[in-house]
N, C-alpha and C positions, 0 to 999 in steps of 0.2 A: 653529918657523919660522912667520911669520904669512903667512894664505893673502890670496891676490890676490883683490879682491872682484872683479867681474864683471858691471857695471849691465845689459849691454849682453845679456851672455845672458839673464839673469831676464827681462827687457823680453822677447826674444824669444819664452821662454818661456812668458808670462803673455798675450803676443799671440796665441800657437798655441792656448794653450787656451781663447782668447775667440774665436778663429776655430770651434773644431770642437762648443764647445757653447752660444755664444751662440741659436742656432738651435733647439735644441732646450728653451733657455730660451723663445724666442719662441713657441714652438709650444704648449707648455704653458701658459704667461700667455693665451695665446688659445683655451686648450680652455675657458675659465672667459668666455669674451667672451659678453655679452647680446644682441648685434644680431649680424646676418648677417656681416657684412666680416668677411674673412680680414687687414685692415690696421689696421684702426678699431678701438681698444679702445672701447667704448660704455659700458659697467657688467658687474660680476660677475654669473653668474649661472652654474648647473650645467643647463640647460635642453639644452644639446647634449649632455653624459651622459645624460639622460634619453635624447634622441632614440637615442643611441647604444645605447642598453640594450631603446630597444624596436623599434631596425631591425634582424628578421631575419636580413638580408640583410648588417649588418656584422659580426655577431655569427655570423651561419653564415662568413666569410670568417677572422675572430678564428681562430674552432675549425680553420679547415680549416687555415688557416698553422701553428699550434702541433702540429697533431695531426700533418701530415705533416712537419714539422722534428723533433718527440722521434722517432717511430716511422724516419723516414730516416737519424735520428743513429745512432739505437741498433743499427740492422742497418747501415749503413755501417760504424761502428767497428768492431763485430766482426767482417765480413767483411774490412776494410781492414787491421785488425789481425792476423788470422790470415795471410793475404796474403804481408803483409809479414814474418811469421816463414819462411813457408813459404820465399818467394825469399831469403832471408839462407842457407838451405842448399843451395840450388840452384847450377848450374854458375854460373860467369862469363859464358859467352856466354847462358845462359837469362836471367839475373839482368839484364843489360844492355836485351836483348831487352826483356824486361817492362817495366825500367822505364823506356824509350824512349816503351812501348804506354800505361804512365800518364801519362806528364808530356802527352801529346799533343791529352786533352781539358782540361787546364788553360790550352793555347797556342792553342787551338782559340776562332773568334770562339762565342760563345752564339747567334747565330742560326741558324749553319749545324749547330751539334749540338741546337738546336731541332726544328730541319725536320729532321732525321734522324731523331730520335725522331716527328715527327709522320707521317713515311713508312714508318715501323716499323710502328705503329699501326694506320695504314690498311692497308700493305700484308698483317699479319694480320690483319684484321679483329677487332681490339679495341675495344670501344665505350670512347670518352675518357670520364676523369670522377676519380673519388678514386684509386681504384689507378693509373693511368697515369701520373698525376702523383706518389702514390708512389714508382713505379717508375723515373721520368724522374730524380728528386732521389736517392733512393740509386745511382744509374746516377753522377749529376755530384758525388756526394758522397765515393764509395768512394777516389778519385785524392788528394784533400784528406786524407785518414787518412792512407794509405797514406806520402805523403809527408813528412806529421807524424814517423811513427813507425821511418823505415826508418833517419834518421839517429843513435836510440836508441838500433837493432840495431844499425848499426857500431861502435856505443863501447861495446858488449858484450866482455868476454872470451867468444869461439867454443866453449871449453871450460866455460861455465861448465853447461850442462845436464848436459854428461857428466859432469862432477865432481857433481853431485845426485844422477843415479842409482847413481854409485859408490857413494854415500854411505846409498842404500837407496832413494831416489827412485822413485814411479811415471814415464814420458813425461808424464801429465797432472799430479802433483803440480811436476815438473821448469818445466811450465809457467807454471801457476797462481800457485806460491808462489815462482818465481826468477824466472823471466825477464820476467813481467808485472810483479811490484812494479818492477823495475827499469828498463823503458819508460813506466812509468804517464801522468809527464809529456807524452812523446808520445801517449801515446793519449788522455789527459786533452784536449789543446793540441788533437788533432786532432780529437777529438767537437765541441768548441767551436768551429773554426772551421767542420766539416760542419751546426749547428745553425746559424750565423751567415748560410752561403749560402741555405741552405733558405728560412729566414726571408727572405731579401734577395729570393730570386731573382723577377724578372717573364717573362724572354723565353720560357725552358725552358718554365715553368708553362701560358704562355697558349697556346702551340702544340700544349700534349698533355694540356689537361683541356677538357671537355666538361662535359654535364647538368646544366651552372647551377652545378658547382663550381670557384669564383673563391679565391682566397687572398688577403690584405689586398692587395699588389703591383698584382693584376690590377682589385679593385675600384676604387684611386685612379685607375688610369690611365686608366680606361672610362668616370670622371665628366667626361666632353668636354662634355657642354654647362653642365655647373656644377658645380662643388666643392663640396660640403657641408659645412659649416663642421663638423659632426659629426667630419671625420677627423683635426680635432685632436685629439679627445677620445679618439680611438680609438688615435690615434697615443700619444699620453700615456701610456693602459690598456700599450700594446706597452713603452713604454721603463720604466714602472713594475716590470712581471714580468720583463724579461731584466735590470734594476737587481737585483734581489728573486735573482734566478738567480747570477748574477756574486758576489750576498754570499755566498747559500749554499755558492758553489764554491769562494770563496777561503776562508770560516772556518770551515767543516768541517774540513777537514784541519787547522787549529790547534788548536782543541775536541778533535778526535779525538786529535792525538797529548799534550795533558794528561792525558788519560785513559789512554794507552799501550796503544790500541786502533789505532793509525795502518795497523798494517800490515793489518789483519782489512779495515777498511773501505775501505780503496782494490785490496786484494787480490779482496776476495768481493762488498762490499754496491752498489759504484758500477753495476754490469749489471743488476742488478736490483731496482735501485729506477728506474732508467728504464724495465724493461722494465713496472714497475708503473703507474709515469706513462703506458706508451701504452697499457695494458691499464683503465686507468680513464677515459682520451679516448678508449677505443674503446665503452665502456661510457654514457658519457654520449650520444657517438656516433649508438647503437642505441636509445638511450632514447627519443629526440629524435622517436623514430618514432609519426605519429598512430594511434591505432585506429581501425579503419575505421569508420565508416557508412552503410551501404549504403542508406540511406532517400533519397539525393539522388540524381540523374538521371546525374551523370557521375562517380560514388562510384570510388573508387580505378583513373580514369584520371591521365595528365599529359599535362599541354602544355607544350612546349620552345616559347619567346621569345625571340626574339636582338630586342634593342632599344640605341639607344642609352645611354650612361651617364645617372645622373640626367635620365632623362626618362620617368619615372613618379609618376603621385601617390602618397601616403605609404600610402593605404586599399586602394586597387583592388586590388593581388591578395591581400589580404586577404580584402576582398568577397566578391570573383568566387570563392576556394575555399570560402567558407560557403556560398553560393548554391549551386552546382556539385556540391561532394565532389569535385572534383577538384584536382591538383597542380598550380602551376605553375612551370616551373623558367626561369628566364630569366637568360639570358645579356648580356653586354654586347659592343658593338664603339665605337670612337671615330671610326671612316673607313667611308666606304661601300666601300673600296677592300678594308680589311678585312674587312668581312663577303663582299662578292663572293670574297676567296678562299675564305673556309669554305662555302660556300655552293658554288662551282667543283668543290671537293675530295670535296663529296656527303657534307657533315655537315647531317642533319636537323632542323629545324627544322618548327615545324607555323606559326609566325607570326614574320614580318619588317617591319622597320616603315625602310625605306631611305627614299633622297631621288627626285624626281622622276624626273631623268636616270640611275640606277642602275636604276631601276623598269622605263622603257625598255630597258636593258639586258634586266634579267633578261627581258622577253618577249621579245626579240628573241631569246635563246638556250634559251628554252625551259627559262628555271627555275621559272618559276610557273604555277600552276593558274587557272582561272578559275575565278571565285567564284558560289556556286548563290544570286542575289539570292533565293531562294524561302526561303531560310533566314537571309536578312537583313531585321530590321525598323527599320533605320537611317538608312535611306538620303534621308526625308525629313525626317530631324530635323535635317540637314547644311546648312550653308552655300552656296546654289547657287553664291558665285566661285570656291567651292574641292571642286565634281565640276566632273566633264566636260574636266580640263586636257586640251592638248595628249600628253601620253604617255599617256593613256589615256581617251579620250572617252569611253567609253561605261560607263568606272567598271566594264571589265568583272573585272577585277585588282584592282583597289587600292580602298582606302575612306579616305579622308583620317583622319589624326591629329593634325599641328599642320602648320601656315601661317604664313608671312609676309614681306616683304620685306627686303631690305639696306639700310641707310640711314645720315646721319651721324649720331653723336650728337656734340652739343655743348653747351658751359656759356655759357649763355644771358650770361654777364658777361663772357664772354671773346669773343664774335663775336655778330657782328650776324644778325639776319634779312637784313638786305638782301645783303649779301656771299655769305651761300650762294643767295639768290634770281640774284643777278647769274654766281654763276661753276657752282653747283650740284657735281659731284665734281670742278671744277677748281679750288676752295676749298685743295685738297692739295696745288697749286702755289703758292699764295699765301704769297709768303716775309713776310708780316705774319705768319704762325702759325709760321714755321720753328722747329722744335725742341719745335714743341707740339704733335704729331698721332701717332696710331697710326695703323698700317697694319695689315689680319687677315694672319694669315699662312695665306692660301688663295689658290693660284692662280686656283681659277676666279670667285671673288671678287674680284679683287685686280685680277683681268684683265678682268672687267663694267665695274668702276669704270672703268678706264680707256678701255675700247671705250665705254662712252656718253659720258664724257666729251668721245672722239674725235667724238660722232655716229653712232656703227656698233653694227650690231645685234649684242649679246653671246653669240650664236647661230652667228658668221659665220665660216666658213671658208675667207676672202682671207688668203693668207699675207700680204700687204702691208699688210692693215690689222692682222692680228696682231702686224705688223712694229713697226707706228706705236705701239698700245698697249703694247709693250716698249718700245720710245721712249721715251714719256709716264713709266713707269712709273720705269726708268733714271733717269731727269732729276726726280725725285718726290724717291727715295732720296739719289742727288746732290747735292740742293741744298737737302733741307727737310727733314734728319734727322730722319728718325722712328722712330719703335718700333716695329719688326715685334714685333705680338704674338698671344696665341690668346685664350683665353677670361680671360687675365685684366684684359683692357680691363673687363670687368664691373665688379669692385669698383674700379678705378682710376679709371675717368669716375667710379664713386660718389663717390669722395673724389675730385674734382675735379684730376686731377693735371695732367691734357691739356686742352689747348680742345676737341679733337674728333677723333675717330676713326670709323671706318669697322664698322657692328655689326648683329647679326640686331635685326630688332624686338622679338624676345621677351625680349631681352637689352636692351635699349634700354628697356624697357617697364619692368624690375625696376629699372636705373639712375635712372630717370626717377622711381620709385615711393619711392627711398633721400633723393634728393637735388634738391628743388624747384628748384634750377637749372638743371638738364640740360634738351637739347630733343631733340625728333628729326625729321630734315630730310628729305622725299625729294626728288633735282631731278627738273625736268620733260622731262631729256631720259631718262628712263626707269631703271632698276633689277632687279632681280632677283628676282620673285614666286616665291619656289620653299613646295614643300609635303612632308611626309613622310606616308607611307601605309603602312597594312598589308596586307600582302601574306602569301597560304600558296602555299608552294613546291613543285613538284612532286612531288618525295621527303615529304611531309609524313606524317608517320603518323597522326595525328588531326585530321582537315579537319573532320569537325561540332564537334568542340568550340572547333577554330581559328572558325568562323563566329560562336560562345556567345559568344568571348570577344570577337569584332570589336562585335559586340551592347551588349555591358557596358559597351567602353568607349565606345560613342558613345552611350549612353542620357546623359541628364540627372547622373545622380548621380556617375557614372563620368569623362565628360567635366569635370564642373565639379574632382571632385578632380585630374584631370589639369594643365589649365588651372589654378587657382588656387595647385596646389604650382609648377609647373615655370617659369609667367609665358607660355609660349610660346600663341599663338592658338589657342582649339579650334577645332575643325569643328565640334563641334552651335551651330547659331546661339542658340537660344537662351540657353546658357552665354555666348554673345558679347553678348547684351547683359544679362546679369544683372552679367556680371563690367565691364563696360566703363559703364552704366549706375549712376542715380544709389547712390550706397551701394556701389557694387561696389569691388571690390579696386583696378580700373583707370579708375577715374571722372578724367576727363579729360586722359586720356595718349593722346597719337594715335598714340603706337609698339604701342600693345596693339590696334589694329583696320588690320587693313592695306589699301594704297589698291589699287582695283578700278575705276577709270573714268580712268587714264592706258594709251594704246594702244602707250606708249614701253617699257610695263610687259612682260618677257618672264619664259616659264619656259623654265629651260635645257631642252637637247636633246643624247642625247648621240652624239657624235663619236668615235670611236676617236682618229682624224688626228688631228682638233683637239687632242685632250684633249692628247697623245705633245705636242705641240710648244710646247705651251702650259706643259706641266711643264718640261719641257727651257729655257724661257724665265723661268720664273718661276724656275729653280735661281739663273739667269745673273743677273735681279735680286737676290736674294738676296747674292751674289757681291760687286756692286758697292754694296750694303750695307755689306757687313761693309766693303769698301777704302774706302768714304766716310770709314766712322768709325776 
């Protein structure tokens, strides 16, 4: 009988698998990209392997994902596995029971068994770090086995162990050599998808490790102020070895059973050749560790850094540990919102480097120390616009890090000067641009623009003029669709996609630096001068080395490699005009020096009130976003 062809599924089919691996072609093709854009193919080049192989910091995240995915697999399976023999002889109502108790972290959101392990934690006082998050991933992984493997045991003959020991059987040979080989699959299926979560997972991870230990998940997501085009490369390295893994697991078993060794090796050798895999990443692990030298001043101390993503130069804490002899472990957050909870929770930190109005926070609640200027020799090599702000005059907290304001960026061929001089943030209503503008997607940016746009100071806590710039903003969305977006307005103004959007200057400054047609606009009815500082917190366990290191990074060498990797404004002035000055990286960009002589110019202040109603409004925009489009 001739078979009915079928264009319609093939098609379907060949669309499914351009959907789910097109992407991961794209990703690859770009691990090999020569210039910066994550969009832009420029020329070949392996120069991001390279970076990738000599940042630390990706390669200690590489190991940490691998190390705790084999090591979580391999004690999940086998405790998931035994598990599951065990309750196949257990009562009916125990058996139900249990597996009620497992299905229910599967059904369970991952935030909320996040924060349960993180309140474990604390509540024993367990210091976060590699074990914790061990412990968190075999905790979320044992459920996954378990349910692999139990529908194995039902299609078991119940008799089939007692028919082995009949038959002369040890309980442990009964085990080993019958009822294993014959689950294998499940427990095969189930290690594989316990590896897959481990690898996957971000939420669990980031709530219940500590000491600078990140897993790949947690390092992409903490690169808030810029993506490192490095994590294609790194991404590539990841789908290369779970490719490399996947052959191994499926042509092993074909190899193995030509040789009619089938049953030895999936019976005896699959546990312990992984437990050899974690036993040699635990070995690499320990190696990894430096020998001490005790000839340098702060020889086998550490400092704990919670700093934003990508917002350090590539050398400094390089440096700073040859200098030193000391460790540093630094951690990432992406929100100030999120470090305030770690910070709330009474996780230690010796240095924080937050935003202005966060900073006012932490004093006003008593998270931070004040800083012994007897032990700072920085403080005149600083930019005088950027001491002395409003949240802390007298610099007696904070030490500036980077500066600068909010502003438009636009493609000089798509809008005039004149039009942003005439309308300045009210450019965003101008339905000449409609369909050609990003928006940031931050409320209290989102909501500056708007309050000066209005005329009203972006400080103001008049519910009515809040009222009016939800208005404004409402009617922005409405009628001049645009693209809420985060940080990846960066490479998109690079490549010219929009007229103009709404952008930090330090980001304005690298867009500006890609693509000679970009400008950057401030109106004069004023803007948003905000700064990030470093700050040691009360709880700090190491306050002299925290001041070494506030040192380091405001000296000349320190500053300039900040500054010239990140784009963002130093505070040491003199870095300000070397990089902004003839020859410098930033020679005639006026997004890279920010303006200081507009009185329109505010640094936020922060508001509890404000802040609550401001998010709750900025949701409601959002809202009428998405029903525009």
């Amino acid at each position: 009988m001739k078979k009915e062809k079928r264009p319609l599924g093939k098609i379907l089919i060949i669309l499914m698998i351009l959907f789910f691996y097109l992407p991961i072609i794209y990703m690859i093709i770009f691990s090999f990209n020569e210039g910066k854009s994550l969009t832009a193919f420029t020329g070949f080049s392996m120069r991001w392997y390279q970076h990738m192989l000599e940042s630390r910091d990706m390669m200690a995240s590489l190991y940490t994902t691998f190390s705790v995915a084999l090591i979580a697999t391999l004690i999940s399976t086998i405790v998931g596995t035994i598990s599951a023999i065990g309750l196949s002889k257990s009562k009916k109502i125990v058996r139900d029971l249990m597996e009620q108790i497992n299905n229910f972290p599967l059904m369970n959101p991952e935030i909320v068994t996040a924060i349960g392990f993180m309140l474990l934690f604390i509540t024993l006082q367990i210091e976060k770090g590699f074990v914790t998050m061990l412990l968190a991933h075999i905790a979320f992984c044992i459920p996954y086995v378990m349910l692999s493997v139990m529908p194995k045991i039902r299609s078991l003959d119940p008799n089939l162990a007692d028919a082995a020991m009949d038959l002369g059987a040890t309980p442990w040979q009964a085990l080993t050599k019958v009822i294993v080989p014959q689950i294998a699959p499940g427990i095969i299926s189930g290690a594989l998808i316990a590896f897959t979560m481990s690898v996957d997972d971000f939420i669990i991870s980031y709530f219940v490790t500590g000491g600078g230990i990140k897993n790949l998940s947690i390092m992409v997501y903490t690169m808030s102020k810029r993506v490192n085009p490095s994590i294609n490369a790194i991404s590539t390295l990841v789908v290369v070895i779970i490719t490399i893994m996947l052959v191994i697991i499926n042509v092993a078993p074909m190899l193995a059973a030509k040789h009619a060794v089938h049953q030895k090796i999936r019976g005896k050798k699959w546990i312990p050749a992984l437990a050899a895999a974690a036993v040699l990443i635990g070995a690499v692990f320990f190696s990894g560790l430096r020998a001490a030298n005790f000839s340098r001043p702060y020889e086998g101390q550490t400092l704990y850094v919670y700093n934003w993503g990508e917002y350090t130069g590539e050398n400094i804490i390089q440096d700073f540990e040859e200098k030193t002899g000391a460790k540093v472990v630094m951690e990432n957050f992406d929100s100030n919102e999120q470090m305030y909870i770690k910070v709330a929770n009474g996780e230690a930190y010796d240095i924080l480097v937050p935003s202005d109005y966060m900073i006012q926070r932490l004093i006003q609640e008593d998270y931070l120390q004040k800083l012994d200027h007897d032990k700072l020799d920085c403080m005149d090599k600083l930019a005088d616009a950027v001491k002395g702000l409003p949240y802390d005059p007298e610099n007696a907290y904070s030490v500036p890090y980077f500066w600068g304001t909010v502003g438009i960026v636009y493609d000089t061929t798509k809008v005039s000067e004149e039009d942003l001089e005439n309308e300045g943030f009210n450019i965003f209503l101008d339905e000449k641009y409609k369909g050609d503008i990003y928006l940031y997607d931050s409320e209290r940016d989102s909501f500056m623009m708007a309050l000066k746009a209005l005329g009203y100071s972006m400080n103001t806590d008049d519910e009515n003029e809040l009222q009016a710039a939800y208005d404004w903003l409402v009617r922005c969305v409405q009628t001049m669709e645009p693209e809420i977006v985060t940080d990846e307005i960066i490479d998109n103004m690079a490549q010219s996609r929009k007229a103009l959007g709404l952008i930090y200057s330090g980001d304005a400054a690298y867009v500006m630096s890609e693509n000679e047609d970009m400008g950057f606009y401030l109106p004069e009815s004023g803007t948003n001068l905000w700064s990030d500082a470093m700050v040691i917190p009360a709880n700090a366990k190491n306050p002299d080395l925290a001041h070494e290191f506030i040192n380091h990074v405001c000296a000349y060498e320190g500053a300039y490699d900040n500054s010239s990797y990140v784009g963002y404004t130093s505070a040491n002035q003199e870095v300000i005009d070397e990089l902004s000055g003839e020859g410098g990286d930033y020679e005639g960009i006026n997004a890279y020096l920010p303006r200081t002589d507009n009185a329109n110019d505010e640094v936020f202040v922060f508001n509890d009130e404000t802040r609550k109603i401001i998010s709750n409004l900025w949701s409601k925009v959002k809202i009428a976003a998405s029903n525009a489009h």
